[in-house]
C-alpha positions as CSV (number, residue, x, y, z in Angstrom):
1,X,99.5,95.7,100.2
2,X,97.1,96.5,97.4
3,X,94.8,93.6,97.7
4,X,91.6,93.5,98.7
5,X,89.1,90.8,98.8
6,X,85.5,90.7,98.2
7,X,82.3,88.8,99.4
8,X,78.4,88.5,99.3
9,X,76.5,90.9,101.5
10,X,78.9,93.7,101.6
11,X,81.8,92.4,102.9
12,X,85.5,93.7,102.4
13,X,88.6,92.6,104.0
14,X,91.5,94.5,103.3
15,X,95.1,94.1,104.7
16,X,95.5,96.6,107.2
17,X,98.1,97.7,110.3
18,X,97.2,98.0,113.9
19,X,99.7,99.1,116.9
20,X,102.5,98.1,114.0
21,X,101.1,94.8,113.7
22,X,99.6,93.7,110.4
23,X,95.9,92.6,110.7
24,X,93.3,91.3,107.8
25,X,90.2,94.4,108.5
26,X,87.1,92.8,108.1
27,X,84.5,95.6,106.7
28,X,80.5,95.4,105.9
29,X,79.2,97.8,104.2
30,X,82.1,100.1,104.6
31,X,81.8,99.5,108.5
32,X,85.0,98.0,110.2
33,X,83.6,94.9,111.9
34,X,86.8,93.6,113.2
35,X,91.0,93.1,112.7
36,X,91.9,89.9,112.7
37,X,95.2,88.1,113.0
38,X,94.3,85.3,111.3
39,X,92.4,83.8,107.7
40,X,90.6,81.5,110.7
41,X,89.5,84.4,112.2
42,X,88.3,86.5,108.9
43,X,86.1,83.1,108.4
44,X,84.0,83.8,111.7
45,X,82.6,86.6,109.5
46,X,82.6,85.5,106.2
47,X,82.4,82.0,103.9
48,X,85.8,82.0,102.8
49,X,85.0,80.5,99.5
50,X,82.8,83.4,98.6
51,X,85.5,85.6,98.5
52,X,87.0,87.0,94.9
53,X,90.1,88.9,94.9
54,X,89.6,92.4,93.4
55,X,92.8,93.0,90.8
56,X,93.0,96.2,89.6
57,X,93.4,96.2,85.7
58,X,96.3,98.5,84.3
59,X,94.9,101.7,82.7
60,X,95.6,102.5,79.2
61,X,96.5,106.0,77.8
62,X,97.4,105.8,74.5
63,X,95.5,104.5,71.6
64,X,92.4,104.3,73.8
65,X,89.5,102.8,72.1
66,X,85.9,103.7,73.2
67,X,82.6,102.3,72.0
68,X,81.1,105.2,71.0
69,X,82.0,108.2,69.1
């Protein structure tokens, strides 16, 4: 579960597990505004279409190239 969604205004939802149920955490600001069980739910809060998927890049170690020397 390494996704993570992001929107306008600060919001963040994040999969998540409450009482051993899994749940889409709805956060503003870094503030946990609510679990929900459901994408129809998480759209209460937020425009769904504003959302981008965050996608972490893999990190290189060798033969790193920088910009400046």
């Amino acid at each position: 579960m390494d996704s993570r969604w992001v929107g306008p205004d600060g919001y963040e939802i994040v999969p998540a597990y409450r009482r051993d149920r899994q749940v889409l955490r709805v956060r503003r600001n870094g503030q946990v505004i609510a679990d929900c069980l459901s994408v129809e739910e998480v759209a209460r809060y937020v425009d769904l279409a504003d959302l981008c998927e965050v996608i972490p890049l893999p990190v290189r170690t060798r033969d790193a190239r920088t910009a400046v020397k």
